[in-house]
C-alpha positions as CSV (number, residue, x, y, z in Angstrom):
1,X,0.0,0.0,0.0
2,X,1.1,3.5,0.9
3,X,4.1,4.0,3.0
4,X,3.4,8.0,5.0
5,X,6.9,8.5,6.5
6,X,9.1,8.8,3.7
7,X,9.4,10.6,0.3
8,X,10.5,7.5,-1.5
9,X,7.1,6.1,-0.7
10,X,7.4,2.1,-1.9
11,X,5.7,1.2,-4.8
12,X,5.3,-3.2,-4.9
13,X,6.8,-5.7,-7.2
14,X,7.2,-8.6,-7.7
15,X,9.3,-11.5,-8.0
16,X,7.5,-12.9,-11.0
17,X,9.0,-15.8,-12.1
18,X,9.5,-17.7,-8.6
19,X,5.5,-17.4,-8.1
20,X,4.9,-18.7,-11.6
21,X,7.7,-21.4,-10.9
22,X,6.2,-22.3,-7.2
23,X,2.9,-21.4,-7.6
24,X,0.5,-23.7,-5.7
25,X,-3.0,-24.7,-5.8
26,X,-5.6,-21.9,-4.4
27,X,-6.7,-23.8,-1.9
28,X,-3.4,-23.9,-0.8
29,X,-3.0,-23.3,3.5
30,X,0.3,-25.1,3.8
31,X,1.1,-28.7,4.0
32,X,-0.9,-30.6,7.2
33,X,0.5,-33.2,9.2
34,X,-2.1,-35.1,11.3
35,X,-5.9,-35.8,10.7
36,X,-8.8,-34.0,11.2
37,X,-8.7,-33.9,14.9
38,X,-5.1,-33.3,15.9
39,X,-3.2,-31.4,13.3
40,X,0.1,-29.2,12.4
41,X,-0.5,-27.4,9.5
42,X,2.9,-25.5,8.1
43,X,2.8,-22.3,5.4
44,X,4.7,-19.5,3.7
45,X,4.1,-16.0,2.7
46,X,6.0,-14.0,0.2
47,X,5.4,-11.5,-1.2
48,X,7.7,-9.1,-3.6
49,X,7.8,-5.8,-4.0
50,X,9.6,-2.7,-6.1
51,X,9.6,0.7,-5.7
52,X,9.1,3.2,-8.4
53,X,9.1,6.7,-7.6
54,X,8.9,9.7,-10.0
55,X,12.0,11.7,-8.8
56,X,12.9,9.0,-5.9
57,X,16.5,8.9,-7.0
58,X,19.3,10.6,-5.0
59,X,19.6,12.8,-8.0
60,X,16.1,14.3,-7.1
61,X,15.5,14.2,-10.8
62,X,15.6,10.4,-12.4
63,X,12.9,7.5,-11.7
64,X,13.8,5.9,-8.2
65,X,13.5,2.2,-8.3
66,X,13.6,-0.8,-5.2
67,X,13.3,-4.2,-5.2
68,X,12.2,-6.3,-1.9
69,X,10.6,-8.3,0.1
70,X,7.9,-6.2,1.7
71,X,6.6,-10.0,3.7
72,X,8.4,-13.0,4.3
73,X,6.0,-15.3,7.1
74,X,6.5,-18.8,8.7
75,X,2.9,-19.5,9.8
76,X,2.2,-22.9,12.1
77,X,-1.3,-23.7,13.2
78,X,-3.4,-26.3,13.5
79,X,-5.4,-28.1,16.8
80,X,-4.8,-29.7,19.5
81,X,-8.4,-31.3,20.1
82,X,-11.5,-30.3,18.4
83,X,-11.5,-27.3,21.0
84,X,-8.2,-26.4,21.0
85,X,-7.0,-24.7,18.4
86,X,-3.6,-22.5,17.7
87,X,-1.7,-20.2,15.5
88,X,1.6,-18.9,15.6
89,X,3.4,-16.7,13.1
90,X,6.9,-15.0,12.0
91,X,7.3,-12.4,10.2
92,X,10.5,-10.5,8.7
93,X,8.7,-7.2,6.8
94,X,10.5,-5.0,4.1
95,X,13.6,-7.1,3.8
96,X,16.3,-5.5,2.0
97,X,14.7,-2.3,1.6
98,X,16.8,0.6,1.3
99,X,19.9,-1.6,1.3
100,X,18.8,-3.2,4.9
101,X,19.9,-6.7,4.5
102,X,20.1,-7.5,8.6
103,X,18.0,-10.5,9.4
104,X,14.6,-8.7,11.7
105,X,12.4,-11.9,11.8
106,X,10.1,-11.7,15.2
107,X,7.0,-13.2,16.6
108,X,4.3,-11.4,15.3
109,X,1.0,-13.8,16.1
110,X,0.9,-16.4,18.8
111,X,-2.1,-17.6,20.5
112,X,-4.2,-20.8,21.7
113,X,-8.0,-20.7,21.4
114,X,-10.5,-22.3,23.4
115,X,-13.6,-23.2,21.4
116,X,-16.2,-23.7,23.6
117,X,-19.2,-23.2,21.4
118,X,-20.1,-21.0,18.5
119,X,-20.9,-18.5,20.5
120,X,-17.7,-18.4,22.9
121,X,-14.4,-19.0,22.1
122,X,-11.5,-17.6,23.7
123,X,-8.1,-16.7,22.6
124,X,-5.4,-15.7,24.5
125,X,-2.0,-14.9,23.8
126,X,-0.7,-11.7,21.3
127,X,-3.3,-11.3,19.5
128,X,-5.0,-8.7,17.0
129,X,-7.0,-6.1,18.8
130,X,-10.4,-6.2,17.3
131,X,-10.8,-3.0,16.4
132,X,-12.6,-2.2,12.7
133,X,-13.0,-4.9,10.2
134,X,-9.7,-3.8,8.3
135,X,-7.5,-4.3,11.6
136,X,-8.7,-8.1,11.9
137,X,-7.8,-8.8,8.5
138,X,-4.8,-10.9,7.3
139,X,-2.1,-9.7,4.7
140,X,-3.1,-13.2,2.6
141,X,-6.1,-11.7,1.5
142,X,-5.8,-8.2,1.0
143,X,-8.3,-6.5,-1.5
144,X,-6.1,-3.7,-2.2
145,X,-2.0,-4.0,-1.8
146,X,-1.3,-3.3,2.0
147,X,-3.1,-1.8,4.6
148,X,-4.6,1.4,5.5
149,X,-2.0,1.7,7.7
150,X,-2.3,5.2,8.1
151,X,-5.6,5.2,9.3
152,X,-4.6,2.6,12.4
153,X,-3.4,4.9,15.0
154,X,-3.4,2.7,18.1
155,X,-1.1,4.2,21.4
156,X,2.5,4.4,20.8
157,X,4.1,1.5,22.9
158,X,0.5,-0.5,23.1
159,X,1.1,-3.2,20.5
160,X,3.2,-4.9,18.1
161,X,2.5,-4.5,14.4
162,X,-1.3,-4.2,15.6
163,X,-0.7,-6.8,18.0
164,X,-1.4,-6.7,21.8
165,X,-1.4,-8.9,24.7
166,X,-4.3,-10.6,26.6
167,X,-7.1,-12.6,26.5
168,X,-10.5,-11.7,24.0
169,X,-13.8,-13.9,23.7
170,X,-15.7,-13.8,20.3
171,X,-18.6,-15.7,18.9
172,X,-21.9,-15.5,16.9
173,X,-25.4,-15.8,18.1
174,X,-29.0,-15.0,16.5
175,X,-28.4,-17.6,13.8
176,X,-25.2,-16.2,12.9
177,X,-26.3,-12.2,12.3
178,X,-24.6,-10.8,15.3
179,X,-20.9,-11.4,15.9
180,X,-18.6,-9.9,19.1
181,X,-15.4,-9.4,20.0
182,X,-13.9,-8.6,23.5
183,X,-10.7,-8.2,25.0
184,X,-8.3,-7.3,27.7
185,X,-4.9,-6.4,26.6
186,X,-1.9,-5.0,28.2
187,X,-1.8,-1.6,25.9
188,X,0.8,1.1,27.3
189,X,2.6,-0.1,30.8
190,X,3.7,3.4,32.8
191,X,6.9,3.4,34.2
192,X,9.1,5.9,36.1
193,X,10.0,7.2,32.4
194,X,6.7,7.4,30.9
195,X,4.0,9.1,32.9
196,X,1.2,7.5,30.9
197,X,-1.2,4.9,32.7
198,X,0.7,4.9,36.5
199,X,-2.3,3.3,37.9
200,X,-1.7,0.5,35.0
201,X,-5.0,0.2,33.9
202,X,-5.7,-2.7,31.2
203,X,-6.4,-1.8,27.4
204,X,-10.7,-2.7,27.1
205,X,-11.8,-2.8,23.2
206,X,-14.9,-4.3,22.0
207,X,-16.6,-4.9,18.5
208,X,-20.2,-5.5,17.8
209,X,-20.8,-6.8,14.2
210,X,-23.9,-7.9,12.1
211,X,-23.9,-10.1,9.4
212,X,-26.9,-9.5,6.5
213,X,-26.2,-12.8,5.0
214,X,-23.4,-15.3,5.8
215,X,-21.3,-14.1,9.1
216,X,-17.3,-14.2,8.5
217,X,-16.2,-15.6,12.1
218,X,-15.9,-18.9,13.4
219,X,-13.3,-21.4,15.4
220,X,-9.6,-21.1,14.4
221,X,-7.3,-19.0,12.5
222,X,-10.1,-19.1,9.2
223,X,-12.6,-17.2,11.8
224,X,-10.2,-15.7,14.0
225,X,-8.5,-13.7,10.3
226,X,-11.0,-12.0,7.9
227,X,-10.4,-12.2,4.3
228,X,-10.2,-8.2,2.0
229,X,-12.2,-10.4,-0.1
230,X,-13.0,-14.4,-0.7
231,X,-12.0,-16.6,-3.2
232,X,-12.2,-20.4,-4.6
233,X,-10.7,-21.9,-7.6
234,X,-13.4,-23.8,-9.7
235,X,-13.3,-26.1,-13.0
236,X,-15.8,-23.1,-14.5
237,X,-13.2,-20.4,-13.0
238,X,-12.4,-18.3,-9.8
239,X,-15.6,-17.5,-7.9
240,X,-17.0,-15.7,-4.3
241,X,-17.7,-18.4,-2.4
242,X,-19.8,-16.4,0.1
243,X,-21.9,-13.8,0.2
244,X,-21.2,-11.3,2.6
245,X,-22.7,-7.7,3.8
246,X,-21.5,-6.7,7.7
247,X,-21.7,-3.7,9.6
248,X,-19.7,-3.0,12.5
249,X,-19.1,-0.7,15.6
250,X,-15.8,-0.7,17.7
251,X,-14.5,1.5,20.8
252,X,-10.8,0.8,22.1
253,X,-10.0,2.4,25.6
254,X,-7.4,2.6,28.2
255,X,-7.2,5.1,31.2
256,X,-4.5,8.1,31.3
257,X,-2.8,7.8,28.2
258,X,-2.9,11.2,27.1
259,X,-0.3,13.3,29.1
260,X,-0.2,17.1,28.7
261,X,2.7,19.2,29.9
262,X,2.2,22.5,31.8
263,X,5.4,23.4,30.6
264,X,8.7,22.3,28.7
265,X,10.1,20.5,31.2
266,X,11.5,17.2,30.1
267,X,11.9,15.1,32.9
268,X,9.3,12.3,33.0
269,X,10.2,11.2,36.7
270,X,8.7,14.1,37.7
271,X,4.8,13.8,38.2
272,X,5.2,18.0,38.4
273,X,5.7,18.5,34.5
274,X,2.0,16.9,33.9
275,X,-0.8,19.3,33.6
276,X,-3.6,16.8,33.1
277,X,-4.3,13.2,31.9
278,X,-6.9,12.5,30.4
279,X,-8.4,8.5,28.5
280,X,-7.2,7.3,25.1
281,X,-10.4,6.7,22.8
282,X,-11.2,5.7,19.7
283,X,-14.5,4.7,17.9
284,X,-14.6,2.7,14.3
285,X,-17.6,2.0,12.1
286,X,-17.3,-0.2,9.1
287,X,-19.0,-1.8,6.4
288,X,-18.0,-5.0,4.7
289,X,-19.0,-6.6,1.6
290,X,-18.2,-9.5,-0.7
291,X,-21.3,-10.1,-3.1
292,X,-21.6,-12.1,-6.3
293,X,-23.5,-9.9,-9.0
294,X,-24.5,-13.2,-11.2
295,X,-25.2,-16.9,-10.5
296,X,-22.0,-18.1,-12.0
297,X,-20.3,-16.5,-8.8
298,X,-17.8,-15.3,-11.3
299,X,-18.7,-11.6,-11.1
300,X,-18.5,-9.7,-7.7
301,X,-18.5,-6.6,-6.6
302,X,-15.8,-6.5,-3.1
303,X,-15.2,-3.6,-0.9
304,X,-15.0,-2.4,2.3
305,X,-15.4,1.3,4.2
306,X,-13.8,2.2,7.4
307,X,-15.0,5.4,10.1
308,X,-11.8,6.5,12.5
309,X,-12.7,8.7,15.5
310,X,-9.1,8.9,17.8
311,X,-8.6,11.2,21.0
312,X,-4.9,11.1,21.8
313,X,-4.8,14.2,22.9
314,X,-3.6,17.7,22.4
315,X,-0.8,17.7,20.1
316,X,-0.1,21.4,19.6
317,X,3.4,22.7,20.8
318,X,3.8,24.9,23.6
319,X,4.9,28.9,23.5
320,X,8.7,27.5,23.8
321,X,8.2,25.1,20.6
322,X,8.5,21.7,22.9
323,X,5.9,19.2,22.4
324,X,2.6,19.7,25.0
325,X,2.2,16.0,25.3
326,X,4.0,13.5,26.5
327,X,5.9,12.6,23.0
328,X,6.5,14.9,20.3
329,X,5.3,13.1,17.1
330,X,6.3,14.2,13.2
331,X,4.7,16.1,10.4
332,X,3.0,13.1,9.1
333,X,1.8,9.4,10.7
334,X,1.7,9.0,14.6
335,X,-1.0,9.0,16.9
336,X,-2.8,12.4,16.7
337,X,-6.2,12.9,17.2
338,X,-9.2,13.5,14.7
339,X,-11.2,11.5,12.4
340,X,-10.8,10.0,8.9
341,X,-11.5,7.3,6.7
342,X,-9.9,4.4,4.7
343,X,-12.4,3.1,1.8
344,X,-11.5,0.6,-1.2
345,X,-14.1,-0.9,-4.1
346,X,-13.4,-3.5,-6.5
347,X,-15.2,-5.6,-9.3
348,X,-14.1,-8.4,-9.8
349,X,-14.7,-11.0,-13.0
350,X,-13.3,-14.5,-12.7
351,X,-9.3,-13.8,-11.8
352,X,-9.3,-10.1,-13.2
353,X,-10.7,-7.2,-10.9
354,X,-10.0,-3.1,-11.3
355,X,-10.0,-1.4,-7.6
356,X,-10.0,2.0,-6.1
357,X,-8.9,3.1,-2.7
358,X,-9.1,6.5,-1.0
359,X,-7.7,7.3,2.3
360,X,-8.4,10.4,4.5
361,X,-7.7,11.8,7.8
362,X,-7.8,15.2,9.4
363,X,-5.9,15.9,12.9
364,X,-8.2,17.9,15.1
365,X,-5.7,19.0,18.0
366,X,-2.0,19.8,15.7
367,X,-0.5,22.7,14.9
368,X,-1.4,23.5,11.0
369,X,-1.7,20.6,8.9
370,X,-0.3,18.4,11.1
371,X,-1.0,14.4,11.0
372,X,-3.0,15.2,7.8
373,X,-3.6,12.5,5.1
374,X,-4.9,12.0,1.6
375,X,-4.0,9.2,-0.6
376,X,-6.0,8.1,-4.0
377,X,-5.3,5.2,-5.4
378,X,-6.3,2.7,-8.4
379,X,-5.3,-1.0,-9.6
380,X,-5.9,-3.8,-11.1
381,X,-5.2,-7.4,-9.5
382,X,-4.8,-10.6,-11.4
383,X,-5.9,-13.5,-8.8
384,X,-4.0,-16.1,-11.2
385,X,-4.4,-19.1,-8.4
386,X,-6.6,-17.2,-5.6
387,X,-5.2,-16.1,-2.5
388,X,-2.3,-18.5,-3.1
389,X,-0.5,-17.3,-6.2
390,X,-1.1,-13.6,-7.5
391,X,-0.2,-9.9,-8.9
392,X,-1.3,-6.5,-8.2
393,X,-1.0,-3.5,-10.0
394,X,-1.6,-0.1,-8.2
395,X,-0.8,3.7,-9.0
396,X,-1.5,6.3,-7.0
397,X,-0.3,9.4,-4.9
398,X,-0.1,10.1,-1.5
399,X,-0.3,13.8,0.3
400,X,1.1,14.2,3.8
401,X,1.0,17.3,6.4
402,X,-0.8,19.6,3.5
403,X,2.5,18.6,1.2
404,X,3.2,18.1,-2.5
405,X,1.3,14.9,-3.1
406,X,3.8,12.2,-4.2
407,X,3.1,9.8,-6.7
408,X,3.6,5.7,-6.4
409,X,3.2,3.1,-9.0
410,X,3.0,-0.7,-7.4
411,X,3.3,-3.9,-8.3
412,X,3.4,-6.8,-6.1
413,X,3.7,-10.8,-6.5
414,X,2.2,-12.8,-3.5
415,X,3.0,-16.5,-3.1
416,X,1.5,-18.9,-0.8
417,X,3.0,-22.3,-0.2
């Protein structure tokens, strides 16, 4: 997708020939050891990108171009029992980007589920915070390229890559048309260097979701994940297996997060420096939907729209130019507060589809333009082998902090083994 922090923004490809070469089926999910009951099921992600950036070369005036690997994942899950289910992942993002080459593989997923009963199961470990559709979804399945990244402004030092740690029950009742998600996470821990949370309150977020047609949830990592859009390779072609219209409301919490200065003292061991504290809050509203247009199955129309409300805070500088909270934050990115949205629409006929994307936020509480975001994007996808084996096209530009917007073309190759 979009990266926000830099000029050279990346722009995906691909890695072409070793998909074509390895390509699997697109049912693929990695290779299973076990049966039905007790299993160990073993994957791969990989996906290529390359950069190509009008005026992204160190001359400032030729075509800047980068190859890497933007994901590289070991996934294991499986179950233990019929009720005990697991998932644990690696991942090692944006590997040899810039000229990085050192190794930064790291846990990003690991937790057990306990599946009680349609309506109940419980997962605990690091785990996804359910908050908005878009935040529970995995990179497998992506509609567009990446992720609305930019419009996923959780705490500073409250997760890792979206991921926090605790416990969260889910399930589906009312034959399947409302869904939940609850959980208790860690989110920010205060110390005697960061003022936030001393009291050490626990992170509370909550989803509420309901389901027109088919629901998306469910026991293990197929329910636990939701798909940008849902695939299955047929003898008559690549389909929509489901049909799928949701509407969802989320609110993520935690107490004292946002610490204001009363001056520009720096010294965060002393309580005297805080003026106020006030909650962290943020509210989502979404709608999801994955809808064949014909009875072949082979034409759809996939999309999804996401509602951001954040309060972080004041983020305006004090008279002396130091930051007024706790942590200064740059020109574009971070955790400021306002409200935005991050919307993408495709149609899709058998393995081609043509998308658009638009991404928006406004910061409320920053000096000028501040934490501003507009990005416009359009592509085309070819799902050659589903989820499993495929290559997406997208070209775009991206405007941060009221600046020059900077344009992106993307390609990407995504292999699944």
């Amino acid at each position: 997708m979009r990266s926000t922090t830099t000029k050279r923004a990346p722009v995906a490809t691909c890695l072409i020939l070793g998909a074509m070469l390895l390509s699997t089926p697109a049912s693929a999910g990695g290779f299973t050891i076990g049966d039905e009951d007790k299993n160990l099921r073993v994957a791969m992600l990989m996906q290529g990108w390359g950069a190509f950036t009008p005026e992204g070369a160190p001359d400032g005036e030729s075509l800047g171009t980068e190859f890497y690997l933007r994901r590289m994942r070991l996934l294991f899950f499986g179950r233990i029992t019929k009720w005990v289910h697991f998932f644990v992942e690696t991942d090692s993002p944006n590997f040899g980007k810039d000229g990085n080459t050192d190794v930064n593989m790291f846990i990003q997923d690991a937790w057990m589920e306990f599946s009680i009963h349609e309506a109940l199961q419980i997962n605990v470990g690091m785990l996804l915070t359910p908050f908005s559709h878009h935040g529970m979804q995995g990179a497998v399945s992506l509609l567009s390229l990446d992720y609305h990244s930019a419009l996923i402004k959780y705490p500073r030092g409250s997760h890792k890559v979206w991921r926090d740690w605790g416990i969260m029950v889910r399930g589906l009742f009312l034959k399947r048309h409302l869904g939940y998600r609850v959980s208790v996470q860690n989110g920010v821990h205060g110390s005697t260097a960061d003022p936030r949370n001393p009291q050490d309150w626990p992170r509370l977020t909550a989803r509420l979701t309901f389901n027109v047609f088919e629901s998306e949830s469910g026991p293990g990592t197929g329910g636990f994940f939701w798909d940008g859009l849902y695939l299955k390779k047929t003898k008559r072609g690549m389909i929509s297996p489901r049909k799928i219209l949701s509407f969802g409301v989320s609110v993520d919490w935690q107490r004292g997060l946002n610490v204001t200065r009363n001056n520009g003292e720096v010294d965060p061991g002393l309580d005297t420096f805080v003026d106020a504290r006030t909650d962290y809050f943020a509210l989502a509203a979404d709608a999801f939907l994955d809808l064949p247009l014909t009875s072949s199955r082979k034409l759809a129309l996939n999309g999804q729209m996401n509602f951001y409300y954040y309060d972080h805070g004041d983020r305006r500088a004090l008279a002396d130019g130091s930051s007024r909270s706790f942590y200064g934050l740059g020109a574009g990115g971070g955790e400021y507060s306002g409200y935005g949205f991050s919307s993408e629409l495709g149609l899709r006929y058998d393995q081609w589809a043509g998308l658009v994307s638009v991404d928006w936020f406004n910061a409320t509480q920053a000096d000028g333009q501040q934490g501003d975001h507009l990005a416009i994007y359009g592509g085309f996808n070819w799902w050659w082998r589903g989820h499993a084996t495929n290559f997406k096209l997208q070209a775009g530009a991206t405007r941060i902090a009221g600046g020059d917007f900077q344009p992106i073309v993307i390609l990407q190759a995504q292999l699944l083994l």
